[in-house]
N, CA, C and O atoms as a Tinker XYZ file with bonds, in Angstrom:
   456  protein
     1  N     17.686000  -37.243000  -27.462000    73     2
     2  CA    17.187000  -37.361000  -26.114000    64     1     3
     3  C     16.486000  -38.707000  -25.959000    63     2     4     5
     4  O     15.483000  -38.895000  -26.649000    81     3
     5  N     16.856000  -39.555000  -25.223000    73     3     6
     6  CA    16.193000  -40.760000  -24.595000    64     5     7
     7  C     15.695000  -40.891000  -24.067000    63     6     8     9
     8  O     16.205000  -41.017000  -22.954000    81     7
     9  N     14.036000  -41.039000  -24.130000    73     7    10
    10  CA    12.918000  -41.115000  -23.556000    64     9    11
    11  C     12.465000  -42.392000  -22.818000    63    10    12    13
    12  O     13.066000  -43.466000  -22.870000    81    11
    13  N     11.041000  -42.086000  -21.944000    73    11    14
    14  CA    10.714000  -43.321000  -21.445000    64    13    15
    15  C      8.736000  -42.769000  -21.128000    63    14    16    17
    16  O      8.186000  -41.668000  -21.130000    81    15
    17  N      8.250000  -44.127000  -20.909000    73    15    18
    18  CA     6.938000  -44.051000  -20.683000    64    17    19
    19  C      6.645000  -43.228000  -19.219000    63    18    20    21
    20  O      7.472000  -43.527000  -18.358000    81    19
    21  N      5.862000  -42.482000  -18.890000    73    19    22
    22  CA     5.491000  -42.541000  -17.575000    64    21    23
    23  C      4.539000  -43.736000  -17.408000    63    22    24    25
    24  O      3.909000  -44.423000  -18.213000    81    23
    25  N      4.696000  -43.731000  -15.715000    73    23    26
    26  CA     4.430000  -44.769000  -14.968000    64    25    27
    27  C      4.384000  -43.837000  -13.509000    63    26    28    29
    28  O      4.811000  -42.737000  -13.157000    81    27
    29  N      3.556000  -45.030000  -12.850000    73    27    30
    30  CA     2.741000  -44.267000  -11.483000    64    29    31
    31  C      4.165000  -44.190000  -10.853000    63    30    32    33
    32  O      4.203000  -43.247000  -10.061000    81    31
    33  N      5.249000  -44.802000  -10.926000    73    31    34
    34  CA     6.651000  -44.523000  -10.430000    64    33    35
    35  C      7.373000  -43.656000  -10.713000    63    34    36    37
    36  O      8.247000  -43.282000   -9.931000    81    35
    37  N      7.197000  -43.135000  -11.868000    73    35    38
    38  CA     8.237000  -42.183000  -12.564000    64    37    39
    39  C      8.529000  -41.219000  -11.229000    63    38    40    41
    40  O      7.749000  -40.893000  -10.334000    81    39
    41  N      9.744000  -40.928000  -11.395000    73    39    42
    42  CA    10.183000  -39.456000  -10.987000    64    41    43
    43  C      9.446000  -38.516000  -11.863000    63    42    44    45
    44  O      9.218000  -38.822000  -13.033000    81    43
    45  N      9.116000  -37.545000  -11.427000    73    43    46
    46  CA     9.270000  -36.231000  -12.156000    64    45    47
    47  C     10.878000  -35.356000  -12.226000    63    46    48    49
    48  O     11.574000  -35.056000  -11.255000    81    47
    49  N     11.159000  -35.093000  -13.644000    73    47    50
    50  CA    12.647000  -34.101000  -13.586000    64    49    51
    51  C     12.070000  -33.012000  -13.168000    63    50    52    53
    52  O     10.860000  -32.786000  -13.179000    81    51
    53  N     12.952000  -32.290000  -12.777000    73    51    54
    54  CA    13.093000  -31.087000  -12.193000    64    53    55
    55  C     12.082000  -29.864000  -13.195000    63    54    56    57
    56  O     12.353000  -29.742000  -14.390000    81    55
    57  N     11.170000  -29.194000  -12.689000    73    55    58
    58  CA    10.369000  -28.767000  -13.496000    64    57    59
    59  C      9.435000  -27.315000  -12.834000    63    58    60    61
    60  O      9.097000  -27.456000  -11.659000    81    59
    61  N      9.104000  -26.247000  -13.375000    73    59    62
    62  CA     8.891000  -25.268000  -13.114000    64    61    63
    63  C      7.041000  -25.560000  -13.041000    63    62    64    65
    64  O      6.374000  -26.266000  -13.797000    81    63
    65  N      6.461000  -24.530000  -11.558000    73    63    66
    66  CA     4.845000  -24.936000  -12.008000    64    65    67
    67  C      4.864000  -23.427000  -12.663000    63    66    68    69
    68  O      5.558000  -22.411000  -12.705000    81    67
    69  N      3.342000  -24.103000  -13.253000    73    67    70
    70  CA     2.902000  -23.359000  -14.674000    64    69    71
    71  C      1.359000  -23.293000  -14.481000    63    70    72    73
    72  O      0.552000  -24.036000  -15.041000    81    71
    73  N      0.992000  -22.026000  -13.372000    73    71    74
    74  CA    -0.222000  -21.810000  -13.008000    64    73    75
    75  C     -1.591000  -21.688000  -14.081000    63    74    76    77
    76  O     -1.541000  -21.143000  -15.184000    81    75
    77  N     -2.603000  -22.220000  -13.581000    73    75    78
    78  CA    -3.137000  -22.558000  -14.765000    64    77    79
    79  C     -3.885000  -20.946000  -15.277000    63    78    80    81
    80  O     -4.178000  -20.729000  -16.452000    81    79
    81  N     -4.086000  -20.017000  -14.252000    73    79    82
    82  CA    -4.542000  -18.730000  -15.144000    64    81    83
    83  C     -3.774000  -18.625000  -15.620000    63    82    84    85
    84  O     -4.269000  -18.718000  -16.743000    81    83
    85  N     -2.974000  -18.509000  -15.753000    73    83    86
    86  CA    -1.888000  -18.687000  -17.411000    64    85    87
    87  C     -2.494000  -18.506000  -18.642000    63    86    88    89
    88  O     -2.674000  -17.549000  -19.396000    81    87
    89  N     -2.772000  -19.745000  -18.639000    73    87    90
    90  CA    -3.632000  -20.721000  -19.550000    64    89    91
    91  C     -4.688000  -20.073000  -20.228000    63    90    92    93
    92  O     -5.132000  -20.530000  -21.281000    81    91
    93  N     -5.137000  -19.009000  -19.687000    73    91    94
    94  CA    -6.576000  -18.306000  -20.117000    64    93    95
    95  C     -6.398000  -16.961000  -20.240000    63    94    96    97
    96  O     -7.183000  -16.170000  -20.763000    81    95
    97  N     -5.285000  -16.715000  -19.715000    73    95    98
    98  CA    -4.442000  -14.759000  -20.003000    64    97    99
    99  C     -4.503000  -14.594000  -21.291000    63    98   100   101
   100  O     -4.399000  -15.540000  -22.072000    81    99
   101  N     -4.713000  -13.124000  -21.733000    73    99   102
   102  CA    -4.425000  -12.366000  -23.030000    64   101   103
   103  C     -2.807000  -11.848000  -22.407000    63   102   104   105
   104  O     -2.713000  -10.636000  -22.213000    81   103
   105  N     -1.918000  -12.460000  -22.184000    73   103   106
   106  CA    -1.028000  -12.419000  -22.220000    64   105   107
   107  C      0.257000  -12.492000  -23.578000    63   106   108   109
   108  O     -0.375000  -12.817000  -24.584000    81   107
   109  N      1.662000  -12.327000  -23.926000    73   107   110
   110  CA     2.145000  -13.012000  -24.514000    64   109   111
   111  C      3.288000  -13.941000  -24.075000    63   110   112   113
   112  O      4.109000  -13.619000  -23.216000    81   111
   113  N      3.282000  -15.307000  -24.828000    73   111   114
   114  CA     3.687000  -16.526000  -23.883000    64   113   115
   115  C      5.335000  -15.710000  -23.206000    63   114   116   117
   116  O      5.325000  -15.430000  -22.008000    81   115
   117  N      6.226000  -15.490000  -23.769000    73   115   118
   118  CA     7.253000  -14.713000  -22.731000    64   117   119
   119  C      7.323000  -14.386000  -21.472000    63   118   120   121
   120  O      8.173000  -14.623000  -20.613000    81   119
   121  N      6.036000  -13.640000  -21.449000    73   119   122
   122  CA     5.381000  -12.811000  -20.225000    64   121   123
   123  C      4.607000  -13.944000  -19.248000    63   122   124   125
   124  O      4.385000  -13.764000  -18.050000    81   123
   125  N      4.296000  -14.974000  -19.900000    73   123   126
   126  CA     3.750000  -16.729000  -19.245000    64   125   127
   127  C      4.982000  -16.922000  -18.438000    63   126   128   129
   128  O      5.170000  -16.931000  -17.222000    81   127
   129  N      5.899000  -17.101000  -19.630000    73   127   130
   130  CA     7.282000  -17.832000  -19.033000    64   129   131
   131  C      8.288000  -17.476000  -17.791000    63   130   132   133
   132  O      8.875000  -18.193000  -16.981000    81   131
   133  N      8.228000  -15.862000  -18.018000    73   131   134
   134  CA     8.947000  -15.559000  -17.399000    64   133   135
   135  C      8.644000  -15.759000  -15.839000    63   134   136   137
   136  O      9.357000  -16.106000  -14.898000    81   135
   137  N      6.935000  -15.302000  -15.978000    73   135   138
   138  CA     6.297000  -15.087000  -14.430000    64   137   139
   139  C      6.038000  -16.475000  -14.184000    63   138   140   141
   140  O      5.077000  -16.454000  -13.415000    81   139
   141  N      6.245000  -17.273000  -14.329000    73   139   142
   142  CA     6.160000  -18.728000  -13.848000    64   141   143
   143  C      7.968000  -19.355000  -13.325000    63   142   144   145
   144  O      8.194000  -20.287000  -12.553000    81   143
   145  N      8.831000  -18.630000  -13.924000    73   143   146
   146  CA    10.035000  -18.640000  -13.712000    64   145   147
   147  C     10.295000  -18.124000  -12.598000    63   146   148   149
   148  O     10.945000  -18.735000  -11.750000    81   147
   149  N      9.747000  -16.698000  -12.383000    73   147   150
   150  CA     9.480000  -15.971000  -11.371000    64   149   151
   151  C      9.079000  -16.339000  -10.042000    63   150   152   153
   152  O      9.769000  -16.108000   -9.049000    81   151
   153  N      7.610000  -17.092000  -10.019000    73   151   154
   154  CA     6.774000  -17.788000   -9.220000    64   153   155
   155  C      8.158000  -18.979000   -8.716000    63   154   156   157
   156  O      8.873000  -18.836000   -7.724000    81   155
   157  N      8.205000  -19.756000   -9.409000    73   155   158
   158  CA     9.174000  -20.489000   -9.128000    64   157   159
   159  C     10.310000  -20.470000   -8.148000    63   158   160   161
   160  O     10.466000  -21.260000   -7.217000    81   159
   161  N     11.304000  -19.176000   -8.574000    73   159   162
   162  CA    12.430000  -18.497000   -7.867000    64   161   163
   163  C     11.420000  -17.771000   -6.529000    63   162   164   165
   164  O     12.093000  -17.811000   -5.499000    81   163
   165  N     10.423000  -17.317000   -6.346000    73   163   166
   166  CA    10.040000  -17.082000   -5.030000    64   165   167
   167  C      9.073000  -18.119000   -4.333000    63   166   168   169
   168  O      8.325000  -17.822000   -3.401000    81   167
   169  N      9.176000  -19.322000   -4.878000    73   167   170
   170  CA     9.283000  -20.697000   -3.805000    64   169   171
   171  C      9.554000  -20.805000   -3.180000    63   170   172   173
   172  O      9.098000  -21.202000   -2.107000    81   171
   173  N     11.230000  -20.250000   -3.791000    73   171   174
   174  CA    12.371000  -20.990000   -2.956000    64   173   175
   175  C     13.228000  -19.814000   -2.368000    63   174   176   177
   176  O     14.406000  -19.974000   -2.045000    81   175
   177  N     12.353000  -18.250000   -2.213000    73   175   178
   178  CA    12.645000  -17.309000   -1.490000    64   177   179
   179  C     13.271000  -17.477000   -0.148000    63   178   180   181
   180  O     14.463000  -17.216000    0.016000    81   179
   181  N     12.588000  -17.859000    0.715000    73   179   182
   182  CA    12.972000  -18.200000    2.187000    64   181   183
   183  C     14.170000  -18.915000    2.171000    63   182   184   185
   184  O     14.943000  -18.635000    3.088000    81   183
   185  N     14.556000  -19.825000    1.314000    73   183   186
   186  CA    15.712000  -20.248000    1.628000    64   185   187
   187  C     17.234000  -19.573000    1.289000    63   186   188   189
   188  O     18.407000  -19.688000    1.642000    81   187
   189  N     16.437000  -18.834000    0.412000    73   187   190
   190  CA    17.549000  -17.934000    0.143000    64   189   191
   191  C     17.685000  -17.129000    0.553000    63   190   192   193
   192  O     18.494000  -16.399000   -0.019000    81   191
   193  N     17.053000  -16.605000    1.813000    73   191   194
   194  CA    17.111000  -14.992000    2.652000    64   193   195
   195  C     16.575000  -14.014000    1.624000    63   194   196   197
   196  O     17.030000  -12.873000    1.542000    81   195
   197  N     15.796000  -14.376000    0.994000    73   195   198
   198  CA    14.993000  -13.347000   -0.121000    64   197   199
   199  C     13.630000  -12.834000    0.879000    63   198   200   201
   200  O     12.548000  -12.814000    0.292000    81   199
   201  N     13.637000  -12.565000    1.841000    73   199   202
   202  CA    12.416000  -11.772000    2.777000    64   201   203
   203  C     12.799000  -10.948000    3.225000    63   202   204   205
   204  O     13.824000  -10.778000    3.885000    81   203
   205  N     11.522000   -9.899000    2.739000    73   203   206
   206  CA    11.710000   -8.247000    3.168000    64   205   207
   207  C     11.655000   -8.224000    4.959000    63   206   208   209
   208  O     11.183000   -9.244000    5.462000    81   207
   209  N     11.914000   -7.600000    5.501000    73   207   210
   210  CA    11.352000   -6.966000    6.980000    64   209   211
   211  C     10.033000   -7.145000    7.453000    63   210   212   213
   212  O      9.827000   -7.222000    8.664000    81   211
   213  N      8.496000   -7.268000    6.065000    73   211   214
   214  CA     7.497000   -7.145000    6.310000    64   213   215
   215  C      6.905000   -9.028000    6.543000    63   214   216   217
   216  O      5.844000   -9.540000    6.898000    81   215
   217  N      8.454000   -9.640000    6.054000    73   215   218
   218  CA     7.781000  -10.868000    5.623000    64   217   219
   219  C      7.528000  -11.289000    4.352000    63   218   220   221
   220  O      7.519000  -12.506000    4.164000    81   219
   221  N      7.322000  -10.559000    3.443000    73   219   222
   222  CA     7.257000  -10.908000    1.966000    64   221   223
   223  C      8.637000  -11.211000    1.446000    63   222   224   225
   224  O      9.715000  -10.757000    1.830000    81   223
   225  N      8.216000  -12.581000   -0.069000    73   223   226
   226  CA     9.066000  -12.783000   -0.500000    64   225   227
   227  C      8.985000  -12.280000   -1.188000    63   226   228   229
   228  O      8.042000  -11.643000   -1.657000    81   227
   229  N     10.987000  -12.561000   -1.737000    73   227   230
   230  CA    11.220000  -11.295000   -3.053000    64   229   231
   231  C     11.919000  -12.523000   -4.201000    63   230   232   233
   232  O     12.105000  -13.661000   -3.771000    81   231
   233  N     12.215000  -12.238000   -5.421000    73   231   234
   234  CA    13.333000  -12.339000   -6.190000    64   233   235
   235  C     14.700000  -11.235000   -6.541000    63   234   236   237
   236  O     14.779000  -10.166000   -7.146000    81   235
   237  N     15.542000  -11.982000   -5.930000    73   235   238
   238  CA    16.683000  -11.176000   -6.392000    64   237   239
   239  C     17.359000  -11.500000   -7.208000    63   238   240   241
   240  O     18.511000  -11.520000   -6.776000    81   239
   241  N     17.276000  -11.927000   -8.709000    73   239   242
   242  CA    18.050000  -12.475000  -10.006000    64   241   243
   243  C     17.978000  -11.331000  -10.714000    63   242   244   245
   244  O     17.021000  -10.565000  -10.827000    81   243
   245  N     19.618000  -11.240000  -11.427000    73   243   246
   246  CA    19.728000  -10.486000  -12.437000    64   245   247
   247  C     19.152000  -10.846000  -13.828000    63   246   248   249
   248  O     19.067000  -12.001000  -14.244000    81   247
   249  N     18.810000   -9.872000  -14.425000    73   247   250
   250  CA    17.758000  -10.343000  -15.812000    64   249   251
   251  C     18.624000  -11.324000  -16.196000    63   250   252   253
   252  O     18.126000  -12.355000  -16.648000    81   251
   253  N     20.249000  -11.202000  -16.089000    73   251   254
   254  CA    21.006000  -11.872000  -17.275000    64   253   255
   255  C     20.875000  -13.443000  -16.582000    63   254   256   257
   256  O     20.448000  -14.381000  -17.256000    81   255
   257  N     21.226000  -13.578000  -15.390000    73   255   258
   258  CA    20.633000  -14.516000  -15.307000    64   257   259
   259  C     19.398000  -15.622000  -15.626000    63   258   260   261
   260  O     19.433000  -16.787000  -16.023000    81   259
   261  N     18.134000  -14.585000  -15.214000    73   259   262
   262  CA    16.882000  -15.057000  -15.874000    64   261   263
   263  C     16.796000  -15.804000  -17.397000    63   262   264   265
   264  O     16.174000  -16.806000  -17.749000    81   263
   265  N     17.792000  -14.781000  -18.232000    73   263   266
   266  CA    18.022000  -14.813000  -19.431000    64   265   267
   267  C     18.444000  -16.161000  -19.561000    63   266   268   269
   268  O     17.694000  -17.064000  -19.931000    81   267
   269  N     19.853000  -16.330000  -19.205000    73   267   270
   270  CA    20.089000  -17.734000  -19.297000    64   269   271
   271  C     19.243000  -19.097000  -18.987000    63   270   272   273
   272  O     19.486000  -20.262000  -19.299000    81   271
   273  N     18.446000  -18.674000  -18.450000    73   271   274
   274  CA    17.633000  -19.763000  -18.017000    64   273   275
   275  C     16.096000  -20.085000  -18.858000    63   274   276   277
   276  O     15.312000  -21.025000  -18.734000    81   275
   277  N     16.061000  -18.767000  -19.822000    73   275   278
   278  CA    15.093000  -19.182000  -20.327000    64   277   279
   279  C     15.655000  -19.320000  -22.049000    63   278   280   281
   280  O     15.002000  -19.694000  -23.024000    81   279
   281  N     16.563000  -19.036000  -22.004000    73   279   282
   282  CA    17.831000  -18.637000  -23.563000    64   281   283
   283  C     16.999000  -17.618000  -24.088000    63   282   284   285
   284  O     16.266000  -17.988000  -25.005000    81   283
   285  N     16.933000  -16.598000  -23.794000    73   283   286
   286  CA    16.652000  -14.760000  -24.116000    64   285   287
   287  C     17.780000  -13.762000  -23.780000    63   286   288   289
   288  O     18.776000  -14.213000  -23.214000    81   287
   289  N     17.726000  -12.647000  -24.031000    73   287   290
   290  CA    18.328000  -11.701000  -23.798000    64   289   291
   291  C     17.860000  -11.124000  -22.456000    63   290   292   293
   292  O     16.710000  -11.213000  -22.027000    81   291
   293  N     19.360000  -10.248000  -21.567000    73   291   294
   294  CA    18.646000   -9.848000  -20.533000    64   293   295
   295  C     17.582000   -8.597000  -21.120000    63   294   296   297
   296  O     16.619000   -7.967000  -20.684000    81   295
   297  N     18.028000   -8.632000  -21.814000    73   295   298
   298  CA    16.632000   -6.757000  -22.545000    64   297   299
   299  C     15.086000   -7.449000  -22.840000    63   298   300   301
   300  O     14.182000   -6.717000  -22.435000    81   299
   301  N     14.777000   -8.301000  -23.262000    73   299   302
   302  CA    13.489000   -9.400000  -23.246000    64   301   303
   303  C     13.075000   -9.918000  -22.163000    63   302   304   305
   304  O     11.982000  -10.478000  -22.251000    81   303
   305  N     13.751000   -9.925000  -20.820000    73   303   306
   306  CA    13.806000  -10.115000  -19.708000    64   305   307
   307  C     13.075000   -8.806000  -18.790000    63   306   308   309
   308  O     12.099000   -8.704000  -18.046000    81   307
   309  N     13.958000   -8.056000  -19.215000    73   307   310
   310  CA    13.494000   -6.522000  -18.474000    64   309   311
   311  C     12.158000   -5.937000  -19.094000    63   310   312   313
   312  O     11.297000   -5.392000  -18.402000    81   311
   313  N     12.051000   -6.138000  -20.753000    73   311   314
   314  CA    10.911000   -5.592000  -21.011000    64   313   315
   315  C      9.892000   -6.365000  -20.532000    63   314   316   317
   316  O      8.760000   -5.886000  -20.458000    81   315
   317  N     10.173000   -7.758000  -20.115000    73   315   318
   318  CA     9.168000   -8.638000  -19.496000    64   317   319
   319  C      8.512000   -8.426000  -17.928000    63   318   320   321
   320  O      7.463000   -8.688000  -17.341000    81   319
   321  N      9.864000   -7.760000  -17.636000    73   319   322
   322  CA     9.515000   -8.076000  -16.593000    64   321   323
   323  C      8.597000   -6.301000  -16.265000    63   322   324   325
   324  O      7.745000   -6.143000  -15.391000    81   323
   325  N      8.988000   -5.426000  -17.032000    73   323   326
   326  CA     8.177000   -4.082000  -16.936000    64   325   327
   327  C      6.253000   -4.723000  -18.169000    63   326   328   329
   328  O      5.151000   -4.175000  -18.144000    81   327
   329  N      6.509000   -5.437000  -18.644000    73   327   330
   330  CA     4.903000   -5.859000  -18.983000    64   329   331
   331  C      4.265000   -6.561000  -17.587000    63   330   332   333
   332  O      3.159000   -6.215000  -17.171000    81   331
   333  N      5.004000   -7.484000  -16.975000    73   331   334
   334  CA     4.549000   -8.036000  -16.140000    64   333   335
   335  C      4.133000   -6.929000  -14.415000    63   334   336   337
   336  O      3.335000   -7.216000  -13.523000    81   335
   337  N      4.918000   -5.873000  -14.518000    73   335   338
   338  CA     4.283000   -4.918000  -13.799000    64   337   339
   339  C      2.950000   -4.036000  -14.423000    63   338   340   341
   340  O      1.851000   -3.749000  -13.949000    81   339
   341  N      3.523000   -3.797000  -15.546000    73   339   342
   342  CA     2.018000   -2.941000  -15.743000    64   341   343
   343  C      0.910000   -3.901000  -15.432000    63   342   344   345
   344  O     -0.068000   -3.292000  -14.998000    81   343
   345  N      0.745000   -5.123000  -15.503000    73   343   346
   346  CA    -0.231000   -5.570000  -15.470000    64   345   347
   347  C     -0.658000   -6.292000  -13.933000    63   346   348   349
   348  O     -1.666000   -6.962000  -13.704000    81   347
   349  N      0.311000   -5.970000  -13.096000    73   347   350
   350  CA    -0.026000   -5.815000  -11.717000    64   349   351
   351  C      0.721000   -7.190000  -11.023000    63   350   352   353
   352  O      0.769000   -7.248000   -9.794000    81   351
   353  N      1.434000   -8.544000  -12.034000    73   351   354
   354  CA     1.587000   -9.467000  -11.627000    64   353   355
   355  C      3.336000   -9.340000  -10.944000    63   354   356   357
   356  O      3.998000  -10.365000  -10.780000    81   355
   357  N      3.801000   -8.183000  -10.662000    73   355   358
   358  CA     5.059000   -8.588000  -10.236000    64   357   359
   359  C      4.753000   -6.878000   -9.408000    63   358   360   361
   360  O      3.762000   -6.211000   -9.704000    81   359
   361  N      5.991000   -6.321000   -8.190000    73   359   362
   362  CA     5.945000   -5.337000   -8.239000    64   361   363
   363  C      7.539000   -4.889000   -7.846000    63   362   364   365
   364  O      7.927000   -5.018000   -6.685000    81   363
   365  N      8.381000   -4.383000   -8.847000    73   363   366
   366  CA     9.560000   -4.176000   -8.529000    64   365   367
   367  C     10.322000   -3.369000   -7.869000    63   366   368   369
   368  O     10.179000   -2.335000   -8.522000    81   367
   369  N     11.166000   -3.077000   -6.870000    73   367   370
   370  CA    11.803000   -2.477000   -5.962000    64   369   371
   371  C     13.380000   -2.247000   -6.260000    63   370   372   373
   372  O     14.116000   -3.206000   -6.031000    81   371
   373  N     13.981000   -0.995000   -6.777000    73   371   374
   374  CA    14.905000   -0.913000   -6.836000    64   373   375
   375  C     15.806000   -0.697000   -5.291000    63   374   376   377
   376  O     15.246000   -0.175000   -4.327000    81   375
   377  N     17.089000   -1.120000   -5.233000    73   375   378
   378  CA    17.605000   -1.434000   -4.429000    64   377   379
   379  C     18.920000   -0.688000   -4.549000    63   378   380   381
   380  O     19.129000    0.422000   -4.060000    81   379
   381  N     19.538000   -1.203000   -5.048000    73   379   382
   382  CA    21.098000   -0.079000   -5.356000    64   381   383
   383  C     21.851000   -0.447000   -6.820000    63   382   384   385
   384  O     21.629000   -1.431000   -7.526000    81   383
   385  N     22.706000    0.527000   -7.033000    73   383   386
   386  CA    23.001000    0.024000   -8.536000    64   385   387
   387  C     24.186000   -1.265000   -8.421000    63   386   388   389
   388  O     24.638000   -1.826000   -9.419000    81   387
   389  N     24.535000   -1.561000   -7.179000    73   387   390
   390  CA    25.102000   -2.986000   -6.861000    64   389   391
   391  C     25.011000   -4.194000   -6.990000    63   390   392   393
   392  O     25.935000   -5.007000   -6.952000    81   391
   393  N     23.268000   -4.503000   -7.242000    73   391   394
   394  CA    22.311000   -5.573000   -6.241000    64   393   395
   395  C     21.244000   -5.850000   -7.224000    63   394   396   397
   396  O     20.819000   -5.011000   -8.018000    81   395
   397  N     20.983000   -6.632000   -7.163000    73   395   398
   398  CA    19.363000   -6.741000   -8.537000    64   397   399
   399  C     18.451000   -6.324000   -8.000000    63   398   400   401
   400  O     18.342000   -6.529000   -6.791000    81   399
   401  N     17.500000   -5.613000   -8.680000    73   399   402
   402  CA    15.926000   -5.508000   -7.942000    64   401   403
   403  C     15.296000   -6.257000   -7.070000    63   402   404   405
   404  O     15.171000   -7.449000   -7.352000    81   403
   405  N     14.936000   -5.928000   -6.242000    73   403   406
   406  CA    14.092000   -6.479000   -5.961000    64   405   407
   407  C     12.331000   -6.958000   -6.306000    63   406   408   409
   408  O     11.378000   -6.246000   -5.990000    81   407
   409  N     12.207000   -8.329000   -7.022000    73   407   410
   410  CA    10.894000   -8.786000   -7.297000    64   409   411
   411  C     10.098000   -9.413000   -6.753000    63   410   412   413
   412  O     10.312000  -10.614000   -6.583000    81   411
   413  N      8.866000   -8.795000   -6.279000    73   411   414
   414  CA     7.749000   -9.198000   -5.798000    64   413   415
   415  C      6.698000   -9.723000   -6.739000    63   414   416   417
   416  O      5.843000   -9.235000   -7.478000    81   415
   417  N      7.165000  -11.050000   -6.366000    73   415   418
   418  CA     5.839000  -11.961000   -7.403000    64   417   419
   419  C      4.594000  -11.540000   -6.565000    63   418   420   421
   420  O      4.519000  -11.410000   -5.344000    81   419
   421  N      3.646000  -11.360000   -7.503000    73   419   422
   422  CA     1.798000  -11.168000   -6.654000    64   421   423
   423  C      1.878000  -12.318000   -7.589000    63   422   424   425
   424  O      2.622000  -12.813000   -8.437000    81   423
   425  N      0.029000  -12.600000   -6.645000    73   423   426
   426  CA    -0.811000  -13.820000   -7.320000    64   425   427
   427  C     -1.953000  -13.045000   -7.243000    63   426   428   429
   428  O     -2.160000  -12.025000   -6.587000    81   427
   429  N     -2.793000  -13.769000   -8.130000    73   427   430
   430  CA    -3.882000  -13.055000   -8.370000    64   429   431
   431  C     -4.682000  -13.405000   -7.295000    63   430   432   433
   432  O     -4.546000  -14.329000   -6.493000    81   431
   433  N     -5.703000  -12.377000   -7.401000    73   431   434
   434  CA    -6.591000  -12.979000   -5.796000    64   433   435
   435  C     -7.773000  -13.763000   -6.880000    63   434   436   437
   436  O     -7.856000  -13.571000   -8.093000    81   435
   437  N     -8.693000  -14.752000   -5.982000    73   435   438
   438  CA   -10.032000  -14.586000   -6.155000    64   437   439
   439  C    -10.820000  -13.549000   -7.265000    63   438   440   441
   440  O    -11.233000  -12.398000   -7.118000    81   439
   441  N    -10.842000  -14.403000   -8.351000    73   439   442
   442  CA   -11.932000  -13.182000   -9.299000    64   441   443
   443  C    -13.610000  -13.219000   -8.867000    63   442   444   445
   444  O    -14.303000  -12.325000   -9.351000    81   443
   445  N    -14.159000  -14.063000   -8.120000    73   443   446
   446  CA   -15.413000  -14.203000   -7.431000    64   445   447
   447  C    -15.160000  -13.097000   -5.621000    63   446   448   449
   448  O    -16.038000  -12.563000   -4.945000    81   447
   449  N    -13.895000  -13.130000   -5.424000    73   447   450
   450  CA   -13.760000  -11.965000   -3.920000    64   449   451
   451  C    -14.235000  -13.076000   -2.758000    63   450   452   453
   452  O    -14.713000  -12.654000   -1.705000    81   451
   453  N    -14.105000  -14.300000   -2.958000    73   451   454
   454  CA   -14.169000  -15.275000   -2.071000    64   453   455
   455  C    -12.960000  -15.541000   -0.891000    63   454   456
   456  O    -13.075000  -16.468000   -0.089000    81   455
């Protein structure tokens, strides 16, 4: 791979954000990765007609997809993505056995309730 210095010019490549509570979760990094992958793909919800009726965005990717994108299995994917519900950061919506789930990225609120 052929590198270069940054500079106040550089482009940035194409690159996923990587929220910084992250950073401070008793999480495991997978469960980082994925939901930042996640966050990511419901960026760019609206453009993809990924909005419910209520207005909320969703993700509609198949794990295997996901998979490919992070080089995992879709089963490391799914168990990720069921850790990432128990712990309140996604909330998933089955849809039909046609169609991928539907995923609702949450963000965390305010830990001060500001």
């Amino acid at each position: 791979m052929k590198t270069e210095y940054m500079t106040s010019a550089a482009t940035l490549p194409p690159h996923i954000p990587y929220p910084r509570f992250l950073l401070t979760t008793d999480m495991k990094l997978i469960d980082r990765v994925v939901y930042a992958v996640l966050l990511d793909e419901a960026a760019r919800a609206q453009d993809k007609g990924w909005v419910d009726k209520c207005g909320r965005l969703y993700v509609a990717l198949p794990a295997a997809d996901i998979a490919r994108m992070i080089d995992r299995t879709p089963a490391t994917v799914r168990n990720t993505v069921n850790a990432l519900e128990e712990l309140g950061l996604v909330e998933r919506w089955l849809t039909s056995h046609t169609t991928p789930d539907h995923i609702y990225v949450k963000l965390p609120s305010d830990e001060g309730g500001k």
